[in-house]
Structure formats: structure tokens, C-alpha cells
MOPAC internal coordinates of N, CA, C and O (Angstrom, degrees):
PM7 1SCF
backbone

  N    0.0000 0     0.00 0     0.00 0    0    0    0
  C    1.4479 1     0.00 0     0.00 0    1    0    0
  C    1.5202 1   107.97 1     0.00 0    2    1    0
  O    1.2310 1   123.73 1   -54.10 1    3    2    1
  N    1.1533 1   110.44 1   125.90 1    3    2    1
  C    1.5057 1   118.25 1  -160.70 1    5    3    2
  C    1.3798 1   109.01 1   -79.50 1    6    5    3
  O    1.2310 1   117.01 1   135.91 1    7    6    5
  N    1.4334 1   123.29 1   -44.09 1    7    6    5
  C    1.1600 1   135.67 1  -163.68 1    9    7    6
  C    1.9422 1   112.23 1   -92.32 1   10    9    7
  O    1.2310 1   124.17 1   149.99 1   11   10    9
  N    1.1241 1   109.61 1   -30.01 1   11   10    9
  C    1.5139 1   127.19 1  -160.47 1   13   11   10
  C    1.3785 1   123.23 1  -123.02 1   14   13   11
  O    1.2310 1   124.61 1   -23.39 1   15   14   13
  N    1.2029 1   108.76 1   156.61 1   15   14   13
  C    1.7097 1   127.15 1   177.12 1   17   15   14
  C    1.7221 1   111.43 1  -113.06 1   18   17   15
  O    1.2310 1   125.91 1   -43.75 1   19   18   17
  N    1.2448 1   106.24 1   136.25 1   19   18   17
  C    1.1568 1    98.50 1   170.26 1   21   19   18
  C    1.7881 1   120.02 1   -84.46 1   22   21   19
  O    1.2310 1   126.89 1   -13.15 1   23   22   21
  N    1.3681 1   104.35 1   166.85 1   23   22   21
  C    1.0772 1   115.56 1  -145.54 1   25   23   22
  C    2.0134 1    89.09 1  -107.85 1   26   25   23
  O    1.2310 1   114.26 1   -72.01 1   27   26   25
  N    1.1500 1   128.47 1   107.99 1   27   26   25
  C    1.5184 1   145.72 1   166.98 1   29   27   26
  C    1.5463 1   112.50 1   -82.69 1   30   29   27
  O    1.2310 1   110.94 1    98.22 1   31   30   29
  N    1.0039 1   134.66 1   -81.78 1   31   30   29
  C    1.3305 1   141.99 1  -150.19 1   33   31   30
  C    1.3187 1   110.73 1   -75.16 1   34   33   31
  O    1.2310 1   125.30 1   -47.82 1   35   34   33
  N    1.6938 1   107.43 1   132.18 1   35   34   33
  C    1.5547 1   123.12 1  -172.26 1   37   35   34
  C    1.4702 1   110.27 1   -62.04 1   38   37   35
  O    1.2310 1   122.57 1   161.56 1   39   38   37
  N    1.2148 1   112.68 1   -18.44 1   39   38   37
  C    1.7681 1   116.78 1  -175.10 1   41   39   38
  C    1.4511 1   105.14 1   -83.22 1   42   41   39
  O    1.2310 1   117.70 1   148.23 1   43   42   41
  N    1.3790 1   121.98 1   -31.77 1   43   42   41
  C    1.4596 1   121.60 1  -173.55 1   45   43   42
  C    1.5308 1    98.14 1   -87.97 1   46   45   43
  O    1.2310 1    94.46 1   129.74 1   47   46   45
  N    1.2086 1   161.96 1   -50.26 1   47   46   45
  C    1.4600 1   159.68 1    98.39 1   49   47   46
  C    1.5949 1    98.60 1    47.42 1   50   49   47
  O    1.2310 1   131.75 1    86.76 1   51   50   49
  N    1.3778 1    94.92 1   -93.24 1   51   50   49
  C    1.9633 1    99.40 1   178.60 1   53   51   50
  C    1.3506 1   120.13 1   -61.74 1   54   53   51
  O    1.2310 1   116.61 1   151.80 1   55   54   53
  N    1.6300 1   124.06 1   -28.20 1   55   54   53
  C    1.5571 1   109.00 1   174.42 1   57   55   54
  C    1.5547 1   113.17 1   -58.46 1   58   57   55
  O    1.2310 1   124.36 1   138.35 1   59   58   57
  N    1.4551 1   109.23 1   -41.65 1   59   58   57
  C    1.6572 1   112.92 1   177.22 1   61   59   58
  C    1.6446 1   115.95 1   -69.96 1   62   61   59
  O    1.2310 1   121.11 1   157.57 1   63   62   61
  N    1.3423 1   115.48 1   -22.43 1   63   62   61
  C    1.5406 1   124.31 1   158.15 1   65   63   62
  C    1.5398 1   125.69 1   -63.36 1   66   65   63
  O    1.2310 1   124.01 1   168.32 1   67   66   65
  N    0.7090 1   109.92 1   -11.68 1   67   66   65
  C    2.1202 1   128.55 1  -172.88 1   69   67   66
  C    1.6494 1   101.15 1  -136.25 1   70   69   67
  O    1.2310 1   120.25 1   163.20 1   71   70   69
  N    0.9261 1   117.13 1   -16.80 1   71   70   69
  C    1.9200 1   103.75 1  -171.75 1   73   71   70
  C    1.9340 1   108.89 1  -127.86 1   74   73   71
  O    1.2310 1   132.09 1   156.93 1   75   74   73
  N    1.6754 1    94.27 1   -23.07 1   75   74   73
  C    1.7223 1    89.91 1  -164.83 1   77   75   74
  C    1.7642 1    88.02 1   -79.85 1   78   77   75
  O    1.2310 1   143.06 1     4.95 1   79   78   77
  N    1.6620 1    72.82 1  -175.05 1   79   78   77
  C    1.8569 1    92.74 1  -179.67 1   81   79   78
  C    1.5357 1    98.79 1  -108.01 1   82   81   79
  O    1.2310 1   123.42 1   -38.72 1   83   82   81
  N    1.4942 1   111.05 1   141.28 1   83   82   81
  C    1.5941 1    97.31 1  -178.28 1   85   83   82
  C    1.9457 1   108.13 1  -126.36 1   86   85   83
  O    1.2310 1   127.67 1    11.98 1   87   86   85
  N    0.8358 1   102.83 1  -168.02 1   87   86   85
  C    1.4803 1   110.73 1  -172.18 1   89   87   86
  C    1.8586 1   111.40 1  -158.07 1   90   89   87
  O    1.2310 1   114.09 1   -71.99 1   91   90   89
  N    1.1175 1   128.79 1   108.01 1   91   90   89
  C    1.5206 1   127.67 1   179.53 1   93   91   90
  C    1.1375 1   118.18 1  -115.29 1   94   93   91
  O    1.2310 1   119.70 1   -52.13 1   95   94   93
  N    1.4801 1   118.17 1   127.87 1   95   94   93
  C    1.7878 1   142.81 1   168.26 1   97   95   94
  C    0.8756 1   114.06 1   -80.07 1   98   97   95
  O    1.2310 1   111.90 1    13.70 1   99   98   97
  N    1.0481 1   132.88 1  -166.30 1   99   98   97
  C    1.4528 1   143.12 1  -177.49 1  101   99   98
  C    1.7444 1   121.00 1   -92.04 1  102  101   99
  O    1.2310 1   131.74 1   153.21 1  103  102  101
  N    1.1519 1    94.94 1   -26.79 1  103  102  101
  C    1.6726 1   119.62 1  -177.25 1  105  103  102
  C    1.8831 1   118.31 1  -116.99 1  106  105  103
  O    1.2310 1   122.79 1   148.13 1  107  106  105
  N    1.9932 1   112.26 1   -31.87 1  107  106  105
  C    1.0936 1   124.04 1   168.66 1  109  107  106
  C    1.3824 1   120.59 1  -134.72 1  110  109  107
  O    1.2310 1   122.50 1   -35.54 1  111  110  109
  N    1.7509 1   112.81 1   144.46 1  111  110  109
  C    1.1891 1   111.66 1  -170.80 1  113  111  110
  C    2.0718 1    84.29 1  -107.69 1  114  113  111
  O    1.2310 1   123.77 1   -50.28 1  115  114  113
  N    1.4003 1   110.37 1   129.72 1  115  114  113
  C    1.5814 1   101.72 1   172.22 1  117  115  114
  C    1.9330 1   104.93 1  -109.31 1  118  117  115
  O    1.2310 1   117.53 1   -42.11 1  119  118  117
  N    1.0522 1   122.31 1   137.89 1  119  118  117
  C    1.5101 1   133.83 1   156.08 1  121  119  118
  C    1.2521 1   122.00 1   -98.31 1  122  121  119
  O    1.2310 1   118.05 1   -47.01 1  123  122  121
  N    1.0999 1   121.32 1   132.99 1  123  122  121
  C    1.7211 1   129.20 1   160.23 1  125  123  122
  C    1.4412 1   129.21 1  -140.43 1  126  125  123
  O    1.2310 1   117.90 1   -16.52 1  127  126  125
  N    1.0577 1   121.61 1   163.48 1  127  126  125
  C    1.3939 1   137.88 1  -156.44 1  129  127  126
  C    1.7654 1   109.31 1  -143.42 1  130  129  127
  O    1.2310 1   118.10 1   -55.46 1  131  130  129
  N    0.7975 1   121.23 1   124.54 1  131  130  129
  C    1.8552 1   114.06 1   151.50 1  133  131  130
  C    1.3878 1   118.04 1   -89.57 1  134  133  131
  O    1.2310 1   133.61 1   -32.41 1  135  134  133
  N    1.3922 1    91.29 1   147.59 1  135  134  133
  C    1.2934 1   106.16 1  -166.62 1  137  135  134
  C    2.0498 1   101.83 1  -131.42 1  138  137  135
  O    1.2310 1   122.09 1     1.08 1  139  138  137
  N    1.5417 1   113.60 1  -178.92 1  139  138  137
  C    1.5039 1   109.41 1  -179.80 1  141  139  138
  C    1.1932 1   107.15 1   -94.20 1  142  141  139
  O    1.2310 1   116.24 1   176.83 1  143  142  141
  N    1.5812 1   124.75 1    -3.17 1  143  142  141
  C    1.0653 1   123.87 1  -163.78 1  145  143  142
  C    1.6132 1   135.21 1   -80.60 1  146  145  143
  O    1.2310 1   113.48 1   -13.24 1  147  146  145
  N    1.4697 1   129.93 1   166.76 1  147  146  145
  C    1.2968 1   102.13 1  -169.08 1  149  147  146
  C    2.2989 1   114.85 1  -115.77 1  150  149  147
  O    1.2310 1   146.89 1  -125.33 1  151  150  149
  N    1.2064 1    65.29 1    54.67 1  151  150  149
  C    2.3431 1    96.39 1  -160.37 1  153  151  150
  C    1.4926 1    88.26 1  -146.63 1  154  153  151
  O    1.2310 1   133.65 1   -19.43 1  155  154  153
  N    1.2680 1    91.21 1   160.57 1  155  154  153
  C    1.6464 1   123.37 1   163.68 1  157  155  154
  C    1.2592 1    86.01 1  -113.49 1  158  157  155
  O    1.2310 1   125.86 1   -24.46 1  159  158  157
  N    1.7516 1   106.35 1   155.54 1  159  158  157
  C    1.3877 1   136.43 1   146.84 1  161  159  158
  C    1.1231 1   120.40 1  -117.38 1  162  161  159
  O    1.2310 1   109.74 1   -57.82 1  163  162  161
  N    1.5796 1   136.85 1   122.18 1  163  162  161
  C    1.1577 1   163.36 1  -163.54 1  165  163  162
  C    1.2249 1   128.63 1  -112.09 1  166  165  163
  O    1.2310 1   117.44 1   -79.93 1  167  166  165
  N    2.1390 1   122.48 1   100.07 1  167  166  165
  C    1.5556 1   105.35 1  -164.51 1  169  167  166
  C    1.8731 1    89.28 1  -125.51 1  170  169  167
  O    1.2310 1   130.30 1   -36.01 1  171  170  169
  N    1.3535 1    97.74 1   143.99 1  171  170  169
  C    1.3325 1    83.11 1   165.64 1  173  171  170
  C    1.5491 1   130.15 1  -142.87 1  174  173  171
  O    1.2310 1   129.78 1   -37.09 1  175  174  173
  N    1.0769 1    98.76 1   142.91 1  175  174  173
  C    2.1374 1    92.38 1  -152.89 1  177  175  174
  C    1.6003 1   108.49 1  -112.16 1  178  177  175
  O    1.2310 1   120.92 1   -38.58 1  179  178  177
  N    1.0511 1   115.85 1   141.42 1  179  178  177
  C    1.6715 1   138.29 1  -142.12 1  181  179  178
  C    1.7182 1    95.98 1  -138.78 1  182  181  179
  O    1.2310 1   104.06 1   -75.88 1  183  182  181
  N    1.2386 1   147.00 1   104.12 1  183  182  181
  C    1.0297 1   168.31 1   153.26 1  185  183  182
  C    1.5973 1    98.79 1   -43.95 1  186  185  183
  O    1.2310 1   122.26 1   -42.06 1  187  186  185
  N    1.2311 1   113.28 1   137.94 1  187  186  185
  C    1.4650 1   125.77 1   166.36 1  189  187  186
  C    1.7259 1   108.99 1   -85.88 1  190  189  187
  O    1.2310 1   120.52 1   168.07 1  191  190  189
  N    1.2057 1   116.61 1   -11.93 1  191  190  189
  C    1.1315 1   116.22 1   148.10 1  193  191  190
  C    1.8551 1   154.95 1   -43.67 1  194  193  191
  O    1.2310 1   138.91 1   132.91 1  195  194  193
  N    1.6156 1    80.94 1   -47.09 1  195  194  193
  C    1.3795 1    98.59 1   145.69 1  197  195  194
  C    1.5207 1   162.84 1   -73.56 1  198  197  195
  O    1.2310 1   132.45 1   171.75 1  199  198  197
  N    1.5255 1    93.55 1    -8.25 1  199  198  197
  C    1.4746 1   108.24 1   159.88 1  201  199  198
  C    1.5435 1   113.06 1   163.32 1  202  201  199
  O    1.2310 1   116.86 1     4.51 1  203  202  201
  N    1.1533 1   123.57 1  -175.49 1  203  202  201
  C    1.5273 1   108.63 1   171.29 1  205  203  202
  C    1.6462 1   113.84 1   -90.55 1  206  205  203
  O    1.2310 1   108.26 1    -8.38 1  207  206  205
  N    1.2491 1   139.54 1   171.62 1  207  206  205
  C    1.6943 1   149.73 1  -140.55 1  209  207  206
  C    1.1966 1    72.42 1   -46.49 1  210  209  207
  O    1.2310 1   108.14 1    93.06 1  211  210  209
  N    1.7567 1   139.76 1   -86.94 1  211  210  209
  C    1.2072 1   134.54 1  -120.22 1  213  211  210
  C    1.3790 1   116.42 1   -72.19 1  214  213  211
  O    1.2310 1   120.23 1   171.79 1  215  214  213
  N    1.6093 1   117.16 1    -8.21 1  215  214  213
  C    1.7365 1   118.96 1   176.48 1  217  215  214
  C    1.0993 1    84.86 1   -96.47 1  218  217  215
  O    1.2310 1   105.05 1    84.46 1  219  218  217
  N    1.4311 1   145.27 1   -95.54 1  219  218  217
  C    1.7803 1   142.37 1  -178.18 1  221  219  218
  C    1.4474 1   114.88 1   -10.89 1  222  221  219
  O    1.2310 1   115.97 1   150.33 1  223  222  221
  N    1.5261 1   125.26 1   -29.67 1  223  222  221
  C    1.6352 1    98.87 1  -177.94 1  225  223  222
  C    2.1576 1    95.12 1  -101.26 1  226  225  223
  O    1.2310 1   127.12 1   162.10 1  227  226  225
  N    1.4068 1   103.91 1   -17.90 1  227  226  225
  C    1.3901 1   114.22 1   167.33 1  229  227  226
  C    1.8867 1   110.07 1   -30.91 1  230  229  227
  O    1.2310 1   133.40 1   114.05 1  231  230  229
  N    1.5456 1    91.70 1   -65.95 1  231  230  229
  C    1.3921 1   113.31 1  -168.26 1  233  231  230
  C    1.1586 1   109.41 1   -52.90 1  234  233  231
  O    1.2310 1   125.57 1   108.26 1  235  234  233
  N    1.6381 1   106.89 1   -71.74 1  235  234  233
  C    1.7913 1   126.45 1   157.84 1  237  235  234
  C    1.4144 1   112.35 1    -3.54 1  238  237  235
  O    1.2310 1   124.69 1   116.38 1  239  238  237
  N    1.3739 1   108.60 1   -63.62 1  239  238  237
  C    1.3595 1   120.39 1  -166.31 1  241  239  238
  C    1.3461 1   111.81 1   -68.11 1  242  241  239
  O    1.2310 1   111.70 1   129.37 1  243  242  241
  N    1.4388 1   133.24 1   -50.63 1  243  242  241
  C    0.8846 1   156.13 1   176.51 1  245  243  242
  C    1.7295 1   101.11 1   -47.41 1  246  245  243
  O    1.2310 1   120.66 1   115.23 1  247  246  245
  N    1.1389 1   116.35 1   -64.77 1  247  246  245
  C    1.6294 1   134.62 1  -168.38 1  249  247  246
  C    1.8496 1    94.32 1   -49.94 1  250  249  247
  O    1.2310 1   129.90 1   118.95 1  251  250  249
  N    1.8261 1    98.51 1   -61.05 1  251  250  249
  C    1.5960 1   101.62 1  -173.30 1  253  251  250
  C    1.7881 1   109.40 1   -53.45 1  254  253  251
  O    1.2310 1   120.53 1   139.04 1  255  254  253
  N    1.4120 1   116.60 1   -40.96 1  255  254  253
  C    1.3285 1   110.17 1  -174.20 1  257  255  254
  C    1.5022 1   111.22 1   -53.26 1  258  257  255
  O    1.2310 1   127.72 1   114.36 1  259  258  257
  N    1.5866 1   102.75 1   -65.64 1  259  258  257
  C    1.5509 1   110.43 1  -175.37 1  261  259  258
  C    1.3381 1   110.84 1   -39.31 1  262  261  259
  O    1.2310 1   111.57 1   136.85 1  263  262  261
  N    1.7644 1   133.49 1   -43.15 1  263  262  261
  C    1.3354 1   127.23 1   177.27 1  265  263  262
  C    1.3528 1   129.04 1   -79.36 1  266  265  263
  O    1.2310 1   128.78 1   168.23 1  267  266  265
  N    1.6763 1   100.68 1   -11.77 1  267  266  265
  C    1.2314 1   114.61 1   156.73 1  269  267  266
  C    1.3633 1   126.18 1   -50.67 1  270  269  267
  O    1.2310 1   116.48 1   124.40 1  271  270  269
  N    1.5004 1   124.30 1   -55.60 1  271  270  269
  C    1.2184 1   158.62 1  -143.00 1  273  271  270
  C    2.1376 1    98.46 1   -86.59 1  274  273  271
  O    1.2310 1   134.80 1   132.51 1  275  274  273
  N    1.2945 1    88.98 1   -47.49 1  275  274  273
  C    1.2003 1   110.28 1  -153.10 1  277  275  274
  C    1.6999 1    88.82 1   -97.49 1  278  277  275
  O    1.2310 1   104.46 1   142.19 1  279  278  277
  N    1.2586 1   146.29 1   -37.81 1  279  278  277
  C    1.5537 1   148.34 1  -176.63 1  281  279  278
  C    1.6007 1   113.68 1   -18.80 1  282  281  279
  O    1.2310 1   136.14 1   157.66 1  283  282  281
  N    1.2841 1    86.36 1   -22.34 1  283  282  281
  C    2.1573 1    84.81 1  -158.45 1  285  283  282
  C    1.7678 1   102.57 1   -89.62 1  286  285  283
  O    1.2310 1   129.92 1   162.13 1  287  286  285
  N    1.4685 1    98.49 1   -17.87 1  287  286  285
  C    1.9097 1   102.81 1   171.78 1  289  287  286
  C    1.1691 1   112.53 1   -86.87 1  290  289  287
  O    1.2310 1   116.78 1   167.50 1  291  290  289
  N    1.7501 1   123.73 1   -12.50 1  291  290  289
  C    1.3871 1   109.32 1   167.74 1  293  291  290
  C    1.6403 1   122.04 1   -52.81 1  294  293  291
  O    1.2310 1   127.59 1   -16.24 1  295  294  293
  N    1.4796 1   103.00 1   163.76 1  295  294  293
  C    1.4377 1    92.62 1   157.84 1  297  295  294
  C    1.7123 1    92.67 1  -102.45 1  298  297  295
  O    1.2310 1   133.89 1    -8.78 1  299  298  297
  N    1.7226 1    90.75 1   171.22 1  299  298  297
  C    1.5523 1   103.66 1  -174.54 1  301  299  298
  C    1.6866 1    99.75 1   -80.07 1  302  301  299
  O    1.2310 1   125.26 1     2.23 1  303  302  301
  N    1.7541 1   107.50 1  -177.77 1  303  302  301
  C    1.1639 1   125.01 1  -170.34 1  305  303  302
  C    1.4177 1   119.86 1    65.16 1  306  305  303
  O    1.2310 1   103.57 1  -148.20 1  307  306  305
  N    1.3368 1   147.84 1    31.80 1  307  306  305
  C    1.1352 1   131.07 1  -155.61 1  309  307  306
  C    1.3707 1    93.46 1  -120.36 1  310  309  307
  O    1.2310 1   120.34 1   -11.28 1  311  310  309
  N    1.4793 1   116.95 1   168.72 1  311  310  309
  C    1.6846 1   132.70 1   167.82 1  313  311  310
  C    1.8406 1    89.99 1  -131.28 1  314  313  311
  O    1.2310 1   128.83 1   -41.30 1  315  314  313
  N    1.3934 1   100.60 1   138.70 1  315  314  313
  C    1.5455 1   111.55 1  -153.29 1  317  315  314
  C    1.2509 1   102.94 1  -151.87 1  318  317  315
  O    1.2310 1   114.30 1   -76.00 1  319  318  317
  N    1.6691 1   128.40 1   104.00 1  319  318  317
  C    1.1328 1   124.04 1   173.42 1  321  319  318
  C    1.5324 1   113.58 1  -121.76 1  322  321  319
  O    1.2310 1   121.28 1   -45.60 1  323  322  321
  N    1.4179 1   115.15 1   134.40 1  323  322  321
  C    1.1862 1   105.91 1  -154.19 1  325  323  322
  C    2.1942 1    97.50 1  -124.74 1  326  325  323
  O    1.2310 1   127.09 1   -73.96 1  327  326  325
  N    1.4158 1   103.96 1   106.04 1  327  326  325
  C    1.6716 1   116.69 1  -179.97 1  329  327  326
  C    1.3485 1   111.77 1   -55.59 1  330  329  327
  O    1.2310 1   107.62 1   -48.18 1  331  330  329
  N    1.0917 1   140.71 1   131.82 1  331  330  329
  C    1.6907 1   134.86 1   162.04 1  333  331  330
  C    1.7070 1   106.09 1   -96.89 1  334  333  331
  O    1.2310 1   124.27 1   -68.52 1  335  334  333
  N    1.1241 1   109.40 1   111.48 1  335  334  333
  C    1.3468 1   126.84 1   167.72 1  337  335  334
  C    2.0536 1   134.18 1   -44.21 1  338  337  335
  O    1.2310 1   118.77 1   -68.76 1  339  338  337
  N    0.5803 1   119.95 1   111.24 1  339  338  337
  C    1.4240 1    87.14 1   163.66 1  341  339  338
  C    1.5862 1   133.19 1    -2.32 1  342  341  339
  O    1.2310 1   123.42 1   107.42 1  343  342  341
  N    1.2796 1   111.05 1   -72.58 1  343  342  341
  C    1.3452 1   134.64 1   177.89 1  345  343  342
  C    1.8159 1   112.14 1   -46.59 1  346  345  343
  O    1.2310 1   130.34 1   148.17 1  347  346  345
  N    1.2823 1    97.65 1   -31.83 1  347  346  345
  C    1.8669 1   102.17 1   179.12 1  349  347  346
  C    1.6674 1   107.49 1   -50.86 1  350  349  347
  O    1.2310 1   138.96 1   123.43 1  351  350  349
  N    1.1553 1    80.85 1   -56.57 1  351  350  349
  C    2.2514 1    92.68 1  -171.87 1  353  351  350
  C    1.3966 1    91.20 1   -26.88 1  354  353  351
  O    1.2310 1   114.70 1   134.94 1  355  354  353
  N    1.7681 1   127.66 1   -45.06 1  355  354  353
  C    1.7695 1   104.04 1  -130.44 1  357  355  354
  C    1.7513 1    90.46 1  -112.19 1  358  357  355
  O    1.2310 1   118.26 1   146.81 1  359  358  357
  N    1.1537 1   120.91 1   -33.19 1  359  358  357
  C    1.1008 1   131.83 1   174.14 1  361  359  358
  C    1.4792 1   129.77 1   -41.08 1  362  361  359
  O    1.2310 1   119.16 1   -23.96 1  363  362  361
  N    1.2780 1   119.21 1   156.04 1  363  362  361
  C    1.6087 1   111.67 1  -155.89 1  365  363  362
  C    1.7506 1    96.71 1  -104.25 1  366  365  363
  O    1.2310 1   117.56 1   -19.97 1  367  366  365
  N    1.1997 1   122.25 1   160.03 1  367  366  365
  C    1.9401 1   132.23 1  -162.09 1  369  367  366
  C    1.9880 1    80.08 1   -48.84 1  370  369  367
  O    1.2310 1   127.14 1   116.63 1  371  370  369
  N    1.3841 1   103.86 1   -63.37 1  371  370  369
  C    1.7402 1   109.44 1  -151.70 1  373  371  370
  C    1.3105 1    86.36 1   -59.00 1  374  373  371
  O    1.2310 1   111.23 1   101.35 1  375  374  373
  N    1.5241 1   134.11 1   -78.65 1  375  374  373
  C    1.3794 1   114.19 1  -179.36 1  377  375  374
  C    1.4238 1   144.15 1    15.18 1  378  377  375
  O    1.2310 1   133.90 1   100.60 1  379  378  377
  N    1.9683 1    90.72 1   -79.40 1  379  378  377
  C    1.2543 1   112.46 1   155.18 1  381  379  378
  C    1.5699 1   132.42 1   -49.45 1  382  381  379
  O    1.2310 1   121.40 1   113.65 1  383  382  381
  N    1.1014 1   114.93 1   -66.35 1  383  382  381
  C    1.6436 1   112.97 1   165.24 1  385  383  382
  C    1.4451 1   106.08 1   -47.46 1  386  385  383
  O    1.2310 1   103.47 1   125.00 1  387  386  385
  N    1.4618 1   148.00 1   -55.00 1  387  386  385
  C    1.0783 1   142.05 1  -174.66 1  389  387  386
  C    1.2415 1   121.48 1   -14.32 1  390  389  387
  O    1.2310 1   131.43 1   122.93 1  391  390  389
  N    2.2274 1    95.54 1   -57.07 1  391  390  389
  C    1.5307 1   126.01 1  -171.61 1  393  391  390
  C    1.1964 1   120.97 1   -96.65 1  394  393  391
  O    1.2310 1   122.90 1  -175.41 1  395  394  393
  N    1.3338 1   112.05 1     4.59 1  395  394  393
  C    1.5059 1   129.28 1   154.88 1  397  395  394
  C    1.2971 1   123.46 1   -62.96 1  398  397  395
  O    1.2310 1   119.10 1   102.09 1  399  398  397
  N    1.6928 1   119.33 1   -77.91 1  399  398  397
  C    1.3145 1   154.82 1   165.32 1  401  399  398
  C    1.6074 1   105.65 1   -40.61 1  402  401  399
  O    1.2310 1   121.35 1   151.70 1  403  402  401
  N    1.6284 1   115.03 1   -28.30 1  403  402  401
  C    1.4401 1   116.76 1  -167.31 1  405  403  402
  C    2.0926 1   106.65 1   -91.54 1  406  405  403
  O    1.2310 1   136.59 1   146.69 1  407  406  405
  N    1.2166 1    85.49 1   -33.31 1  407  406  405
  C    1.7740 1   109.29 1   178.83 1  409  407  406
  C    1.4026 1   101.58 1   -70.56 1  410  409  407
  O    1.2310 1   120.32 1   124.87 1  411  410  409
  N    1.7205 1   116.99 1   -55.13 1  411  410  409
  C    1.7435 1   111.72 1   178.66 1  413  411  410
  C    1.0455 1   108.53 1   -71.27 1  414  413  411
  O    1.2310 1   112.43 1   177.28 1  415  414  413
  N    1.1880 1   131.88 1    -2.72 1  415  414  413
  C    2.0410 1   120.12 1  -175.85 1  417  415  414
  C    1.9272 1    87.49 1  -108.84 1  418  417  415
  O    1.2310 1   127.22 1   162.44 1  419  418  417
  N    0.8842 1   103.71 1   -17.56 1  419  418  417
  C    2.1308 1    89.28 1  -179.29 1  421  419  418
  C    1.6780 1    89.31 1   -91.04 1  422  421  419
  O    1.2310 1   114.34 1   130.38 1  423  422  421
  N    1.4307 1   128.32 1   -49.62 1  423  422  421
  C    1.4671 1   106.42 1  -178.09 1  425  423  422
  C    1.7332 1   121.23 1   -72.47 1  426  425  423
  O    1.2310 1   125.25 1  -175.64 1  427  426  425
  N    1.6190 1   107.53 1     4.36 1  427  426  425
  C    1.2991 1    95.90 1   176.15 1  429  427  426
  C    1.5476 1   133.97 1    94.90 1  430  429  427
  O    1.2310 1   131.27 1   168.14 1  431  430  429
  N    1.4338 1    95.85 1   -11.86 1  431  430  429
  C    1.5021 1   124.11 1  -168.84 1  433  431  430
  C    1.9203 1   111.70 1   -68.38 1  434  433  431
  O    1.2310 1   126.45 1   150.22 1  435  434  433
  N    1.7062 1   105.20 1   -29.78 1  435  434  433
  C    1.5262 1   105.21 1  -170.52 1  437  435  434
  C    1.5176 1   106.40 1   -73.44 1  438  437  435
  O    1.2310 1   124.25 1   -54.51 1  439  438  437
  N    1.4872 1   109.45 1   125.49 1  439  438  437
  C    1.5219 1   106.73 1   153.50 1  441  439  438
  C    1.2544 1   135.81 1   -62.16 1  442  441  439
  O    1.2310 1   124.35 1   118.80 1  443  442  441
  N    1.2397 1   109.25 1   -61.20 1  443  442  441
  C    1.7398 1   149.08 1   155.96 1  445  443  442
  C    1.4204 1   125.40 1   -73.05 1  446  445  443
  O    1.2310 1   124.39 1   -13.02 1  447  446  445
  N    1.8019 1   109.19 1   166.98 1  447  446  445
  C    1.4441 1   116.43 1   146.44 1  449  447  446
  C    1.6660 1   130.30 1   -30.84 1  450  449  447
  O    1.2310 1   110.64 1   -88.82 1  451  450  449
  N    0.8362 1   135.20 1    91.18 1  451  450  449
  C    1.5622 1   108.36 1   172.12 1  453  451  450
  C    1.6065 1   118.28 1   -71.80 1  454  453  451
  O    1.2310 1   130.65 1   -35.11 1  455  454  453
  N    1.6430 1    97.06 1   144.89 1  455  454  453
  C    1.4351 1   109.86 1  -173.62 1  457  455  454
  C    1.4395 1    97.61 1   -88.11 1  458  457  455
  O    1.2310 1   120.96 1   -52.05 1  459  458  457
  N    1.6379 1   115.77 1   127.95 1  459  458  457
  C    1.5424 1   111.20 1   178.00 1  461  459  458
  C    1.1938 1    81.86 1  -109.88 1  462  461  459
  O    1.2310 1   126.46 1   -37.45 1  463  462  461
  N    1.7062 1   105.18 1   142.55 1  463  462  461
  C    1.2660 1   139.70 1   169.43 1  465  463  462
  C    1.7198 1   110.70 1   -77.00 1  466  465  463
  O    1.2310 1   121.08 1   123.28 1  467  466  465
  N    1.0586 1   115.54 1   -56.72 1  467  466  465
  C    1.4839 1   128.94 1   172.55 1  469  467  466
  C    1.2340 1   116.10 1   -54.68 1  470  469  467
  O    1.2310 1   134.80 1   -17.84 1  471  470  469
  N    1.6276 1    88.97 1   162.16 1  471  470  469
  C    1.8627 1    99.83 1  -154.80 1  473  471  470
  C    2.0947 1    97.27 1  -103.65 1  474  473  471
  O    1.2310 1   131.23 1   -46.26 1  475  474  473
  N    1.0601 1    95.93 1   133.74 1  475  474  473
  C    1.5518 1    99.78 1   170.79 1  477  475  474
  C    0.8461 1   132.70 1   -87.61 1  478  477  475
  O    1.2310 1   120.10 1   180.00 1  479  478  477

């Protein structure tokens, strides 16, 4: 990820849980925050609810690509935590990006075009 750090610590997690602004899909809940900084930070949280390791890092993976893909339409400075739903497990890659791209343009977050990786 060109632009960003990932996001570790349980305190930075809950400040964006109590302080960010959020936005929820059907499949993703996204949070954000501004920050002074000149990076995004990127956390993303996977419920044991949703399946055992091999669907949760599935999703994971999936989540990191799409923000991968998509990084260069952020604007900078952000703290960015991105929920996987229930609904993620069953849902198809484009799906997912759909409700990605749809959550960062209602919170305001896109600078740019986003480049979709996925096939239509």
C-alpha cells in the first residue's frame, strides 16, 4: 500500500469507533477520521462471526485488495477502518467494491476517479 500504514493498536480502533464518522452497506460498515497527517492509516476488522480463519482472512484479503486498488482516489491524511459484515462472506469481489467505493463517495473521502480492478 503505497500511501498507508496499517492500523495495530486497540486504542486507535475505538477512538475511530466513538469519534469517526461512519457510513454502513449491506456487506461493509466504513469509519473515518481526519487526521494532520500526510498517509492514510488503514485497519480492518473481520468478526469471528463470519466464519472460521479461512472465510475471515478470505474477506480481509479481499477488503485489503479493493483498498489497494482504489488508494490513489483517497484523499490523504485519513484513519480508516473498514467492518466486514455478515453479508461480505457471500457476496461476489465486484459486489464488494461496489459497497466500498459507494460508502467512500457518501463519506466524502474520494479525491479522484477510482480505478476498479474488477471485471464487469
Amino acid at each position: 500500500m503505497e500511501f498507508s500504514v496499517s492500523m495495530k493498536k486497540n486504542h486507535e480502533f475505538r477512538r475511530l469507533y466513538d469519534k469517526g464518522k461512519s457510513v454502513a452497506t449491506p456487506s461493509l460498515v466504513i469509519y473515518f477520521r481526519r487526521t494532520n497527517r500526510d498517509f492514510n492509516q488503514i485497519g480492518i476488522t473481520v468478526s469471528t462471526k463470519i466464519g472460521n480463519a479461512v472465510c475471515r482472512n478470505r474477506v480481509r484479503r479481499r477488503i485489503r485488495e479493493i483498498y489497494r486498488l482504489n488508494e490513489s482516489s483517497l484523499q490523504k491524511g485519513l484513519d480508516i477502518v473498514v467492518v466486514a459484515r455478515m453479508k461480505s462472506r457471500y457476496v461476489s469481489y465486484a459486489e464488494l467494491e461496489k459497497d466500498y467505493l459507494f460508502a467512500c463517495s457518501r463519506l466524502g473521502i474520494l479525491s479522484g476517479a477510482p480505478k476498479s480492478g474488477g471485471k464487469s
